[in-house]
Jmol script that loads the backbone (N, CA, C; Angstrom):
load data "model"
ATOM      1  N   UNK A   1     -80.268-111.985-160.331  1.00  0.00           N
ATOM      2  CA  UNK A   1     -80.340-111.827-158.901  1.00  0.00           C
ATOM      3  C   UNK A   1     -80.438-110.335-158.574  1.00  0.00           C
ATOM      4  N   UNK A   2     -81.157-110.216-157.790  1.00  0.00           N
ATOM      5  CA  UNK A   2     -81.380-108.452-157.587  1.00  0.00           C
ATOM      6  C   UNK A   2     -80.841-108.311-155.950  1.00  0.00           C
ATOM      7  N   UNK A   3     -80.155-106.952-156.061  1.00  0.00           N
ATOM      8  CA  UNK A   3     -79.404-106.531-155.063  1.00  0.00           C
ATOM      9  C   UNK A   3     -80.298-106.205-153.714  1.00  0.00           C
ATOM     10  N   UNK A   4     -79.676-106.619-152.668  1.00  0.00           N
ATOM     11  CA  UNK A   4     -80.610-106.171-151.581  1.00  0.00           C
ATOM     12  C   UNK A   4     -80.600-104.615-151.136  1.00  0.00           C
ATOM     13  N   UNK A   5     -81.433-104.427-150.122  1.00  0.00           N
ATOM     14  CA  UNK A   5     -81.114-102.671-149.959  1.00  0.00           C
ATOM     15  C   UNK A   5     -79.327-102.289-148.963  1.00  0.00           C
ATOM     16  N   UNK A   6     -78.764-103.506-148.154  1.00  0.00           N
ATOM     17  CA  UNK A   6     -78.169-103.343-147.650  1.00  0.00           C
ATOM     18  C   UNK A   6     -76.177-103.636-148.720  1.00  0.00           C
ATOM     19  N   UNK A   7     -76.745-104.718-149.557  1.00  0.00           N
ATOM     20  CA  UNK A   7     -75.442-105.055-150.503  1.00  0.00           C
ATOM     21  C   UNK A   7     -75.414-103.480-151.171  1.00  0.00           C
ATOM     22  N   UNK A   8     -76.255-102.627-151.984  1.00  0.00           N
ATOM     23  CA  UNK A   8     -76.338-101.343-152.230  1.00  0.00           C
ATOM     24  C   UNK A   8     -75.753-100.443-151.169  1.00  0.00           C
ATOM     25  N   UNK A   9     -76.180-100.258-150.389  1.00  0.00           N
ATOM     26  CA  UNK A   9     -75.542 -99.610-149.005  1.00  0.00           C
ATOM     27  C   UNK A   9     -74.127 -99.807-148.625  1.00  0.00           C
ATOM     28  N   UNK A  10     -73.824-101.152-148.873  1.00  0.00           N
ATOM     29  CA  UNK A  10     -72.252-101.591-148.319  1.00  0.00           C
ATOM     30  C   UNK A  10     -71.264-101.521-149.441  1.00  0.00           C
ATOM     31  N   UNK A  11     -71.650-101.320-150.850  1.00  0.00           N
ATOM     32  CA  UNK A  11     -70.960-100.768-152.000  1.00  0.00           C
ATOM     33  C   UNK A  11     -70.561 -99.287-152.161  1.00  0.00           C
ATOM     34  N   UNK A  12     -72.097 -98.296-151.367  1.00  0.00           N
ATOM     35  CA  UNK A  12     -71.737 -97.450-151.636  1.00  0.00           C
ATOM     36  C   UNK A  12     -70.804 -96.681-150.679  1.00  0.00           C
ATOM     37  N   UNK A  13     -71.066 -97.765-149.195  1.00  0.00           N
ATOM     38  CA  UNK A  13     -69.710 -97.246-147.839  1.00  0.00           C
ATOM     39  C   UNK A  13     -68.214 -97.078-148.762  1.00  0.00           C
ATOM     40  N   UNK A  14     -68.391 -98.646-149.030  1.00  0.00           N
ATOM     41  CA  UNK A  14     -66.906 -99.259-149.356  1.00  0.00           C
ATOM     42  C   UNK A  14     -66.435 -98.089-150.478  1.00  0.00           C
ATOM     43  N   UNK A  15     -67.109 -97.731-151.714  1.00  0.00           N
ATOM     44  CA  UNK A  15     -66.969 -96.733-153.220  1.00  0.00           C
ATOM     45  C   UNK A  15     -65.925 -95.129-152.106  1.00  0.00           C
ATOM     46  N   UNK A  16     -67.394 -95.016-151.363  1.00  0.00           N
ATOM     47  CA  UNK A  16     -66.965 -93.511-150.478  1.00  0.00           C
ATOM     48  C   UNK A  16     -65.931 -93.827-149.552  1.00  0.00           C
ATOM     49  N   UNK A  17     -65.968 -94.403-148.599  1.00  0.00           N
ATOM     50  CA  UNK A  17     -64.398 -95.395-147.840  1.00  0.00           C
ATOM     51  C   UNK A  17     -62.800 -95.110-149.262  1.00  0.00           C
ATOM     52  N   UNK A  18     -63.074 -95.809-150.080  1.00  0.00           N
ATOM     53  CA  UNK A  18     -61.556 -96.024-151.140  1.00  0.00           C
ATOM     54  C   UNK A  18     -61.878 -94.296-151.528  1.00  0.00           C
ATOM     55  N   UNK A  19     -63.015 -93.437-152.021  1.00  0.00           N
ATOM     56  CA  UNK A  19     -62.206 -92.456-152.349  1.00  0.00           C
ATOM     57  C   UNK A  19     -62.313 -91.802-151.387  1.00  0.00           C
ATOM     58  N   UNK A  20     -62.272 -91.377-150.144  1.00  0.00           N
ATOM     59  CA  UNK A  20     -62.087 -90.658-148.771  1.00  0.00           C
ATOM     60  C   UNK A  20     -60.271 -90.667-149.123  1.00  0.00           C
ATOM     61  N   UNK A  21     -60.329 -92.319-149.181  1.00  0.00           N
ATOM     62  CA  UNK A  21     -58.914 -92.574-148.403  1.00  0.00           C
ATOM     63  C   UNK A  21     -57.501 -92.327-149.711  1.00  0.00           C
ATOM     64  N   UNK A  22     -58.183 -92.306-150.776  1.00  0.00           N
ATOM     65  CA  UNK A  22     -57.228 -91.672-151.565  1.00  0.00           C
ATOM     66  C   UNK A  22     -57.168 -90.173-151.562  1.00  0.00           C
ATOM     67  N   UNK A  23     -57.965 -89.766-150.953  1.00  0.00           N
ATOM     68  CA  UNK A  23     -57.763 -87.761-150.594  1.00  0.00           C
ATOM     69  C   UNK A  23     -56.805 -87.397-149.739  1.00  0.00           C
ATOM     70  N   UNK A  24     -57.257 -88.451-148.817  1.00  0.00           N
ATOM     71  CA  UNK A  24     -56.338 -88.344-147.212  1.00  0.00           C
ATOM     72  C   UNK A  24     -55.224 -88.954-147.194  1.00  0.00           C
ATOM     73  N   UNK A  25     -54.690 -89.999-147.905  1.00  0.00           N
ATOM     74  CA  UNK A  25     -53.147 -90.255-147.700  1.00  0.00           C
ATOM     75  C   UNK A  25     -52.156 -89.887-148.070  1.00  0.00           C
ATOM     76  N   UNK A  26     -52.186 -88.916-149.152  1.00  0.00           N
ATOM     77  CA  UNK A  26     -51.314 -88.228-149.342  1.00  0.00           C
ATOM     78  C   UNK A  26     -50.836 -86.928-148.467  1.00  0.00           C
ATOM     79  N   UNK A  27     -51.964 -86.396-147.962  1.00  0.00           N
ATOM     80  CA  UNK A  27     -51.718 -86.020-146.300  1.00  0.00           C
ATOM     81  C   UNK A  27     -51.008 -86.492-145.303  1.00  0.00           C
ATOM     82  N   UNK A  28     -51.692 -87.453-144.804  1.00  0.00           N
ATOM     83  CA  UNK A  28     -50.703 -88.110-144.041  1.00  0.00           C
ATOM     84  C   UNK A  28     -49.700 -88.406-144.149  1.00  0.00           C
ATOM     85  N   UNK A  29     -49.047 -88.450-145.457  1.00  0.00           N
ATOM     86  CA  UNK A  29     -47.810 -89.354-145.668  1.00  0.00           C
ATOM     87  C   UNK A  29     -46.930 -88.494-146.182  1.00  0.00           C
ATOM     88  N   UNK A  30     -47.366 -86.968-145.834  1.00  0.00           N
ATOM     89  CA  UNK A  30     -46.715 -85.786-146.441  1.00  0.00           C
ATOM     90  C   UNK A  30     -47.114 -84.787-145.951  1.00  0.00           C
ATOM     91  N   UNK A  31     -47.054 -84.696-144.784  1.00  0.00           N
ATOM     92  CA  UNK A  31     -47.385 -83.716-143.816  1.00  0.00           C
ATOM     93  C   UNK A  31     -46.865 -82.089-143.949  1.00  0.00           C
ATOM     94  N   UNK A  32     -47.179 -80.862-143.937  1.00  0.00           N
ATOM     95  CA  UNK A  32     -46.824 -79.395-144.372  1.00  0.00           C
ATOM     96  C   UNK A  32     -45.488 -79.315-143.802  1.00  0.00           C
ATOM     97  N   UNK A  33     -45.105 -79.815-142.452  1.00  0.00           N
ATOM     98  CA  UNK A  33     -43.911 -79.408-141.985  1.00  0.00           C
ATOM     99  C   UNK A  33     -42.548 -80.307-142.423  1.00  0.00           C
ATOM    100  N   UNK A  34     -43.049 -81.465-143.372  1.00  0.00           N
ATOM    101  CA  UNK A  34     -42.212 -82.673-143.274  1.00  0.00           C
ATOM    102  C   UNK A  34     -41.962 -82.549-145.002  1.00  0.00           C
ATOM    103  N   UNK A  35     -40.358 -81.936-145.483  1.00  0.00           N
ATOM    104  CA  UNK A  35     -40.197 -82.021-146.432  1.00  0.00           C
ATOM    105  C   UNK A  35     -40.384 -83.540-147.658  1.00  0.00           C
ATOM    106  N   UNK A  36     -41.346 -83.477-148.671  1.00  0.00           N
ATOM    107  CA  UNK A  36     -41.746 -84.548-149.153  1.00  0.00           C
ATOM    108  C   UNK A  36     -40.371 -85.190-150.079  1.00  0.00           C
ATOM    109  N   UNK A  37     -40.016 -86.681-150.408  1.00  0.00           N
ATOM    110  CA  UNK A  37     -39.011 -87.165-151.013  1.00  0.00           C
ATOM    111  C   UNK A  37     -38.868 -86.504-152.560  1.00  0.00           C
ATOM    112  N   UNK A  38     -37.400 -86.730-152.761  1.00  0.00           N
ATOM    113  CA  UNK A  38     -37.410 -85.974-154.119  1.00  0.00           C
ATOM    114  C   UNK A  38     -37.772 -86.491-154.812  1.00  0.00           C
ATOM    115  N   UNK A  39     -38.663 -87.680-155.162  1.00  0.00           N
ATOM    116  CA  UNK A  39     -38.600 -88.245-156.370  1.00  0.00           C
ATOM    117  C   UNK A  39     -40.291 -87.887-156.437  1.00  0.00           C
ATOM    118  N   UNK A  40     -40.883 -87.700-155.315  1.00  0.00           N
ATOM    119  CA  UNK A  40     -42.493 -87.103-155.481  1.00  0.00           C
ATOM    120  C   UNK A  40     -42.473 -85.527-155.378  1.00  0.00           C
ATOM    121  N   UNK A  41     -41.483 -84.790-155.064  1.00  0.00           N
ATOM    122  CA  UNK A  41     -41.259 -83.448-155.604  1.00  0.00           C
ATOM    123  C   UNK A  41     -41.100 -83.830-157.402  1.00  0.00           C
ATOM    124  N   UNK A  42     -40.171 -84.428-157.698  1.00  0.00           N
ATOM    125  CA  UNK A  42     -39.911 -84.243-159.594  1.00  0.00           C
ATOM    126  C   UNK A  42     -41.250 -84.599-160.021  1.00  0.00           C
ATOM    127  N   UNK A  43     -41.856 -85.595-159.399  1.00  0.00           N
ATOM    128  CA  UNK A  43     -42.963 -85.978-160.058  1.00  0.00           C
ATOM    129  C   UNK A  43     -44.375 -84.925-160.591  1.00  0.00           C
ATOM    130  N   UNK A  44     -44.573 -83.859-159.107  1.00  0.00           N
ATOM    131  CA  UNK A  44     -45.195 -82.968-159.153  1.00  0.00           C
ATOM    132  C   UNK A  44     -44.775 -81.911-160.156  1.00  0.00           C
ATOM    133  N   UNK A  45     -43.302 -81.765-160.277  1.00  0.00           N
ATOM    134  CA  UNK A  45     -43.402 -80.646-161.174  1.00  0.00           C
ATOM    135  C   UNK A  45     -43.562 -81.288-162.780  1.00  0.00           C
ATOM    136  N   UNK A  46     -43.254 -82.687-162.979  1.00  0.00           N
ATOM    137  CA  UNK A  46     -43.291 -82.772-164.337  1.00  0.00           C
ATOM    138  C   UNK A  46     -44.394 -83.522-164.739  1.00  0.00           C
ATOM    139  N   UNK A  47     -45.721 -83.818-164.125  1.00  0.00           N
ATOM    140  CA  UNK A  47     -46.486 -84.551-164.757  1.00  0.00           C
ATOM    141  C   UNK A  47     -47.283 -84.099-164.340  1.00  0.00           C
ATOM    142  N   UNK A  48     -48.068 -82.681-164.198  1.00  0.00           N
ATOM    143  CA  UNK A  48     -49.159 -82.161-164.862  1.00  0.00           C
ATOM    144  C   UNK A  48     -49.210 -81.514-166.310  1.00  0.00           C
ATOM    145  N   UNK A  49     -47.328 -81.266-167.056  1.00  0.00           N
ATOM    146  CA  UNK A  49     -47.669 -81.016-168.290  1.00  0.00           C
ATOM    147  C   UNK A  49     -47.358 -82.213-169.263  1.00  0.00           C
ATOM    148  N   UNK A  50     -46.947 -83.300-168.192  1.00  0.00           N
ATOM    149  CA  UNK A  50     -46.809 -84.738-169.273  1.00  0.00           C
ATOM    150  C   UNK A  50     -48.596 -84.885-169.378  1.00  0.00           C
ATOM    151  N   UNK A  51     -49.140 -84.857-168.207  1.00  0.00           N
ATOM    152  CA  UNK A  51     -50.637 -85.359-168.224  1.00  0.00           C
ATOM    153  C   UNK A  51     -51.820 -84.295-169.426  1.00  0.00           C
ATOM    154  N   UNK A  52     -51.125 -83.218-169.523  1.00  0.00           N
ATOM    155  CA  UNK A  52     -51.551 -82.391-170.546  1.00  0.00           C
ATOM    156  C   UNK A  52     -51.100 -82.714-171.906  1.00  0.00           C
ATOM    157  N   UNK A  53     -50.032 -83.050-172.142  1.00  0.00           N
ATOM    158  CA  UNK A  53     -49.306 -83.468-173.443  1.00  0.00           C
ATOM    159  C   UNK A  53     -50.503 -84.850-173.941  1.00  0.00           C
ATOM    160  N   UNK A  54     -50.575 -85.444-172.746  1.00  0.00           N
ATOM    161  CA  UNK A  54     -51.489 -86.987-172.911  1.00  0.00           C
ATOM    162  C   UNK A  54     -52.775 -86.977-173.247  1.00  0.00           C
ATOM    163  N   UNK A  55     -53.262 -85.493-172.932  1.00  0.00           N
ATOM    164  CA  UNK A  55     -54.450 -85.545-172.850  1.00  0.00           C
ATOM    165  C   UNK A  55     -54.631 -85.020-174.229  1.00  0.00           C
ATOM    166  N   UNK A  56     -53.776 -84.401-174.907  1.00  0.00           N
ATOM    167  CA  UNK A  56     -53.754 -83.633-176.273  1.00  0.00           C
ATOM    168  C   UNK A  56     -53.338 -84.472-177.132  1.00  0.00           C
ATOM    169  N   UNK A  57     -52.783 -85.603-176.851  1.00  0.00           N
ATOM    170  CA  UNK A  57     -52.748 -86.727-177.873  1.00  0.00           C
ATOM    171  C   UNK A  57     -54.085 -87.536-177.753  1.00  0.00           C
ATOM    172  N   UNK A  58     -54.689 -87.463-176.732  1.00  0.00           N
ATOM    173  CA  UNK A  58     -55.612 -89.043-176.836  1.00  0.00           C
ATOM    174  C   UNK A  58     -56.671 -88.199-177.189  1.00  0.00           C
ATOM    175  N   UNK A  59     -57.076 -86.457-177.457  1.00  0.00           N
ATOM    176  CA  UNK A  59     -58.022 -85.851-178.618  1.00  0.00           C
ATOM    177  C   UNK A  59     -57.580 -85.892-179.798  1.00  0.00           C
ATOM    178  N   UNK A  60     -56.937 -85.589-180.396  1.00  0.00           N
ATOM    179  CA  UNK A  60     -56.318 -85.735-181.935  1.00  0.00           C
ATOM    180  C   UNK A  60     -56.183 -87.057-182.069  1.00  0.00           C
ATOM    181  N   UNK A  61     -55.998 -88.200-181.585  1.00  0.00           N
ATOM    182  CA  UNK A  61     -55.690 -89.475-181.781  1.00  0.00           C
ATOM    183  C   UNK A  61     -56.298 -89.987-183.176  1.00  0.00           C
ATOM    184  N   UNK A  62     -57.995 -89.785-183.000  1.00  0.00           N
ATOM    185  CA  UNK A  62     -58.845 -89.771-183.966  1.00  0.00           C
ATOM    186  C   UNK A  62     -59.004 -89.234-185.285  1.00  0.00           C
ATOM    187  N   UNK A  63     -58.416 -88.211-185.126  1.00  0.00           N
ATOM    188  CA  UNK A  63     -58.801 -87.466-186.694  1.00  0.00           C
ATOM    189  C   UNK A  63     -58.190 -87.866-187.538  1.00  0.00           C
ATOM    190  N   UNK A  64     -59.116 -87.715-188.769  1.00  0.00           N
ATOM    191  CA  UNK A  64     -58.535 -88.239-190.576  1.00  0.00           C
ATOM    192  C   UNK A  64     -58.082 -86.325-191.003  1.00  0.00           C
ATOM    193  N   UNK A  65     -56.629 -87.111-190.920  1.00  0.00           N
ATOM    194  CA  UNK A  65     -56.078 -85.581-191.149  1.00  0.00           C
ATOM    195  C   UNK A  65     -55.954 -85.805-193.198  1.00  0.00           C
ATOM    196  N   UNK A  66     -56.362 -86.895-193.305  1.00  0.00           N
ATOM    197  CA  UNK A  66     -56.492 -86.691-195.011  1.00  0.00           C
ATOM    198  C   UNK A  66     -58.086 -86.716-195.199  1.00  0.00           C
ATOM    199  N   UNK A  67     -59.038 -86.592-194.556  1.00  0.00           N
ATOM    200  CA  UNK A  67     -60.147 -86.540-195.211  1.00  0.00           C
ATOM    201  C   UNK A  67     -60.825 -85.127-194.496  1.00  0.00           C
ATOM    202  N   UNK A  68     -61.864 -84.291-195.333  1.00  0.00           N
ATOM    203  CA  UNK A  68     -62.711 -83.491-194.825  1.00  0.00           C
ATOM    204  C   UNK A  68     -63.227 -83.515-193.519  1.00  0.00           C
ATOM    205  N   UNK A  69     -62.750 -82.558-192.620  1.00  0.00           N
ATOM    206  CA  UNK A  69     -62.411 -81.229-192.820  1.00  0.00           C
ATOM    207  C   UNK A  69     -60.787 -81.252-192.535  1.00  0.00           C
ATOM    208  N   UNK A  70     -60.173 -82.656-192.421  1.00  0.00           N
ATOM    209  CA  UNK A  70     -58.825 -82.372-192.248  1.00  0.00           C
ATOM    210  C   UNK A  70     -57.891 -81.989-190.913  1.00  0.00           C
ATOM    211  N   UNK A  71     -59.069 -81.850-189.865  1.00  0.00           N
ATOM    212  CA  UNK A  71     -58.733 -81.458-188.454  1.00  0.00           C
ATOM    213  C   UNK A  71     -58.744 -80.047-188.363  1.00  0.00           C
ATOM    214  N   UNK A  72     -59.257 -79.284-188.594  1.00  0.00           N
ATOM    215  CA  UNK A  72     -59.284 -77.845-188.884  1.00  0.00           C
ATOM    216  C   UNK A  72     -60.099 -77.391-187.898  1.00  0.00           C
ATOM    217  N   UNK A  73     -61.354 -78.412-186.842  1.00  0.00           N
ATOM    218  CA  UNK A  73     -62.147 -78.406-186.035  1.00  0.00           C
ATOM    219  C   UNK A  73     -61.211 -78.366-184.632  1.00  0.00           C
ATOM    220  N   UNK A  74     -60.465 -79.168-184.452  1.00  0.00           N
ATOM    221  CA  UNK A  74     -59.468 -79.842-183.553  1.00  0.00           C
ATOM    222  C   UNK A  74     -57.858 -78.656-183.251  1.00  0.00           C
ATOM    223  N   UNK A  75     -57.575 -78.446-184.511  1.00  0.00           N
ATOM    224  CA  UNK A  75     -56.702 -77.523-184.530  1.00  0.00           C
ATOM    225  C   UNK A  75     -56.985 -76.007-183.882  1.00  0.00           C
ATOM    226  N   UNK A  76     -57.863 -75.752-184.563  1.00  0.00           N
ATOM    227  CA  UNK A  76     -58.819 -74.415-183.963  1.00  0.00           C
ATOM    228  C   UNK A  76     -58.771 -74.249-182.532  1.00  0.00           C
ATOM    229  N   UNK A  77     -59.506 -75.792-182.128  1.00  0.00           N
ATOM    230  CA  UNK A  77     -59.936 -75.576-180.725  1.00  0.00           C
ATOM    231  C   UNK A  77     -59.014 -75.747-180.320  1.00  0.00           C
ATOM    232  N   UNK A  78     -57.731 -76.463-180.274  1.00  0.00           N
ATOM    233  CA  UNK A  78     -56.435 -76.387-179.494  1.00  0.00           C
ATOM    234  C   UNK A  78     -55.896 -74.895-179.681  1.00  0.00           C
ATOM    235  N   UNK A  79     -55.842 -74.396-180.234  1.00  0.00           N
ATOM    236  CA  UNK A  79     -55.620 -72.963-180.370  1.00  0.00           C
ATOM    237  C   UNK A  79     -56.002 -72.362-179.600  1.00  0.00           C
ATOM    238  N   UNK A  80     -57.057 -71.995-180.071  1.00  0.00           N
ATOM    239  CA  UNK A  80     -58.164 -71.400-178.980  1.00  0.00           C
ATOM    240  C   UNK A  80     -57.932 -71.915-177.244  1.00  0.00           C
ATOM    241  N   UNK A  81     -57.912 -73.462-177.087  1.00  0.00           N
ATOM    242  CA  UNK A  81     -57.629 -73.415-175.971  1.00  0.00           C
ATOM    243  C   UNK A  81     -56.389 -72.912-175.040  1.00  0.00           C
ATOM    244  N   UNK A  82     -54.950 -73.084-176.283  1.00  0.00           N
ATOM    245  CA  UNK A  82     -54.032 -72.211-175.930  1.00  0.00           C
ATOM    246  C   UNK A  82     -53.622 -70.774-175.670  1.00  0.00           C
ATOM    247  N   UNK A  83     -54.341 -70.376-176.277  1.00  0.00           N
ATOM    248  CA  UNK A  83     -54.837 -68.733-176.510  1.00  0.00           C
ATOM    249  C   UNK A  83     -55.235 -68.443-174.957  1.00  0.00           C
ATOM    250  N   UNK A  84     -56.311 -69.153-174.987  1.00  0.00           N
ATOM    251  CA  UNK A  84     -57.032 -68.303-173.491  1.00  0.00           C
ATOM    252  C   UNK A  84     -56.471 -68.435-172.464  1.00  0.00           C
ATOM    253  N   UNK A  85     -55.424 -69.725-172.515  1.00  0.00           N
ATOM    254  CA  UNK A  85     -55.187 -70.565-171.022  1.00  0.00           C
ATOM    255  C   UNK A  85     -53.764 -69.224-170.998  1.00  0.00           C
ATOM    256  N   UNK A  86     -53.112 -68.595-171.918  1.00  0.00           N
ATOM    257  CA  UNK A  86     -51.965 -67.629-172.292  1.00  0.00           C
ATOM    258  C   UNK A  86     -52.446 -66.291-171.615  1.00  0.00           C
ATOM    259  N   UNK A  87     -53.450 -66.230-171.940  1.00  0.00           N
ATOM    260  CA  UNK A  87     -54.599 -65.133-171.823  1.00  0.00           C
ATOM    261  C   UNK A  87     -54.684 -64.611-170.086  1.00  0.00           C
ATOM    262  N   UNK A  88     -55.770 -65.781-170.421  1.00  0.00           N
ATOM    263  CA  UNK A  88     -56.441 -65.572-168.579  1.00  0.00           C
ATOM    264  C   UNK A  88     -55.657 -66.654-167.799  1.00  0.00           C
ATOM    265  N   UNK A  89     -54.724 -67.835-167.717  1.00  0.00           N
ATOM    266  CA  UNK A  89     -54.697 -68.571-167.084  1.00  0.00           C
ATOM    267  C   UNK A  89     -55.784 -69.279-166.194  1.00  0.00           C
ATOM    268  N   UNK A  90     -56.704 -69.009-166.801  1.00  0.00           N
ATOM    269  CA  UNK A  90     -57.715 -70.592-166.091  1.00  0.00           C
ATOM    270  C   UNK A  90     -57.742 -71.632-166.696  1.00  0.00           C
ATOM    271  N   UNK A  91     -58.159 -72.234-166.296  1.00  0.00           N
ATOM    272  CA  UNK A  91     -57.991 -73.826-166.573  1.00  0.00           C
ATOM    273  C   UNK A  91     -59.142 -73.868-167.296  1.00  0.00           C
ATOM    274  N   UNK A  92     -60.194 -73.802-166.125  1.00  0.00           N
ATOM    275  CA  UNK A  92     -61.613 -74.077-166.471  1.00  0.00           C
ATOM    276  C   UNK A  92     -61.812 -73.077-167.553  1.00  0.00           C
ATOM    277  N   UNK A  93     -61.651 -71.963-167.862  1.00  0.00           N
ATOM    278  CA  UNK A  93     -62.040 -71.229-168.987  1.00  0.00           C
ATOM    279  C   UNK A  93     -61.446 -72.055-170.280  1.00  0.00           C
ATOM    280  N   UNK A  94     -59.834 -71.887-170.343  1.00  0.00           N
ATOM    281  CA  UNK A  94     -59.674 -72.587-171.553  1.00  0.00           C
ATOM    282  C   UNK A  94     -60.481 -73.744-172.020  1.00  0.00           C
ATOM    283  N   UNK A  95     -60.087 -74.650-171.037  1.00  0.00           N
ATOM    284  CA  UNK A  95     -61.062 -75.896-171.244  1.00  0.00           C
ATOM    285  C   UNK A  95     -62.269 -75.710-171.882  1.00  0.00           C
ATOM    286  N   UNK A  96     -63.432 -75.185-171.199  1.00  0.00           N
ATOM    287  CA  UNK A  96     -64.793 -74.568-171.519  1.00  0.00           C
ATOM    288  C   UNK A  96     -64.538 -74.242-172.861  1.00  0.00           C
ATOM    289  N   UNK A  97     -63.934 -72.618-172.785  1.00  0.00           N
ATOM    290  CA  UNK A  97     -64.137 -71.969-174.178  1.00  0.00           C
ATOM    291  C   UNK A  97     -64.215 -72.930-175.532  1.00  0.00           C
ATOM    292  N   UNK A  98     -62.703 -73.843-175.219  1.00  0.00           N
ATOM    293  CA  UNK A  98     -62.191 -74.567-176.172  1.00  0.00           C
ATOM    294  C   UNK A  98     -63.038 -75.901-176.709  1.00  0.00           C
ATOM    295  N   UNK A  99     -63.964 -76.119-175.791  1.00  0.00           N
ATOM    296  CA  UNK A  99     -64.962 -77.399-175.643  1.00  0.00           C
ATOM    297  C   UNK A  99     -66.302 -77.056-176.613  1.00  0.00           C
ATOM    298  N   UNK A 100     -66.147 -75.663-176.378  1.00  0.00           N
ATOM    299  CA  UNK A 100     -67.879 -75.065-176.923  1.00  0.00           C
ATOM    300  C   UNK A 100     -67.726 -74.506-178.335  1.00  0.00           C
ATOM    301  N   UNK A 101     -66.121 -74.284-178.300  1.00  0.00           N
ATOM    302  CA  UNK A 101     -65.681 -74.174-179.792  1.00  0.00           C
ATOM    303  C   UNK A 101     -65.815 -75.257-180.513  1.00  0.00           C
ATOM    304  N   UNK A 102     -65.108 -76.202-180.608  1.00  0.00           N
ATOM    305  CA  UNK A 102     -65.308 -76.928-180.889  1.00  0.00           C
ATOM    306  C   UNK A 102     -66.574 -77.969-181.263  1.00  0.00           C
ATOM    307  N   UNK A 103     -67.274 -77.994-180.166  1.00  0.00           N
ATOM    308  CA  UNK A 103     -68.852 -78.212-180.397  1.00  0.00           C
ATOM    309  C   UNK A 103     -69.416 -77.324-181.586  1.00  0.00           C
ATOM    310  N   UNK A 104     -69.267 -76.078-181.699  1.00  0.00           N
ATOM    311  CA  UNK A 104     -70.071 -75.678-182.422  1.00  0.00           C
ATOM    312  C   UNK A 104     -69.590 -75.570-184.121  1.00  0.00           C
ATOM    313  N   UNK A 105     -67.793 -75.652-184.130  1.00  0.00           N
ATOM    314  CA  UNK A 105     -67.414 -76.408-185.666  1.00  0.00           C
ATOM    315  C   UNK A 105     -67.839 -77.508-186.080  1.00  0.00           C
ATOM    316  N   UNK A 106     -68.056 -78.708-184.645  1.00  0.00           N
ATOM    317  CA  UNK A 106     -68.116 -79.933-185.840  1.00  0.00           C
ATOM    318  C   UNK A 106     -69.617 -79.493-185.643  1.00  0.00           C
ATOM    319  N   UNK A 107     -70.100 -79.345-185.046  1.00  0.00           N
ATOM    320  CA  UNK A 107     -72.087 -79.541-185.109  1.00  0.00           C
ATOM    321  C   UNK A 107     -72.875 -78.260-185.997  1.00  0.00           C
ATOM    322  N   UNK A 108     -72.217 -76.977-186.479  1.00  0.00           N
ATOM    323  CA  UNK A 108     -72.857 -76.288-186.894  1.00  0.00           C
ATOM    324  C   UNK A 108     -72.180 -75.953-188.578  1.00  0.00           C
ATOM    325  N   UNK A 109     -70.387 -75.578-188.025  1.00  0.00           N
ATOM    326  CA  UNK A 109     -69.930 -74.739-189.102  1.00  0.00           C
ATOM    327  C   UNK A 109     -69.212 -76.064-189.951  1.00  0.00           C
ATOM    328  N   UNK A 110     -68.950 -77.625-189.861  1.00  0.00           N
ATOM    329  CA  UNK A 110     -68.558 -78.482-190.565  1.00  0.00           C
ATOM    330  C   UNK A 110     -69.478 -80.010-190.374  1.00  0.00           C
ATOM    331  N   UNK A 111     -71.046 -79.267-190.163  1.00  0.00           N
ATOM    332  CA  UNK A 111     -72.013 -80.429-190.236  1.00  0.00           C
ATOM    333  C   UNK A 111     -72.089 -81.091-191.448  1.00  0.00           C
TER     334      UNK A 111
END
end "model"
wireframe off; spacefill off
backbone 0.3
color backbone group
């Protein structure tokens, strides 16, 4: 069955509608002058480095730390990404740097 031009149209309201409205309610429901509850204060301070911890397990998850090259690709680039983020504090740089490192161990220097 092929989509009409308007079922396309009313997917893509509804797609832009749900993420509008996940930008904006946390606004509303936490206004600058209106101290926010403590349990979404703890939350903010401790789970952007739980969400980092998560994100550094579900890259290493994969590697054969007993077979060639042993993770030496992976290790590096976590390094490296720690290094810079120590460094310069950007985000986007570490990230980057650490992404293109990596790219170029497994694709050039452990092809």
């Amino acid at each position: 069955m092929q989509m009409t031009f308007w079922q396309a149209a009313l997917i893509i309201l509804v797609v832009a509608l749900g993420t509008q409205l996940t930008r904006w309610i946390p606004f509303w429901l936490f206004p600058e002058k209106k101290e926010p509850p403590k349990a979404v204060a703890y939350l903010g301070r401790v789970l952007p480095a739980a969400m980092m911890g998560l994100l550094v397990v579900y890259c290493l998850k994969g590697v054969q730390w007993t077979a060639a090259p042993h993770g030496v690709p992976e290790l590096v680039s976590v390094a490296v990404v720690a290094a810079l983020h120590k460094w310069k504090g950007n985000v986007l740089l570490s990230i980057a740097g650490g992404t293109i490192l990596y790219m170029l161990l497994v694709q050039v220097v452990f092809a």
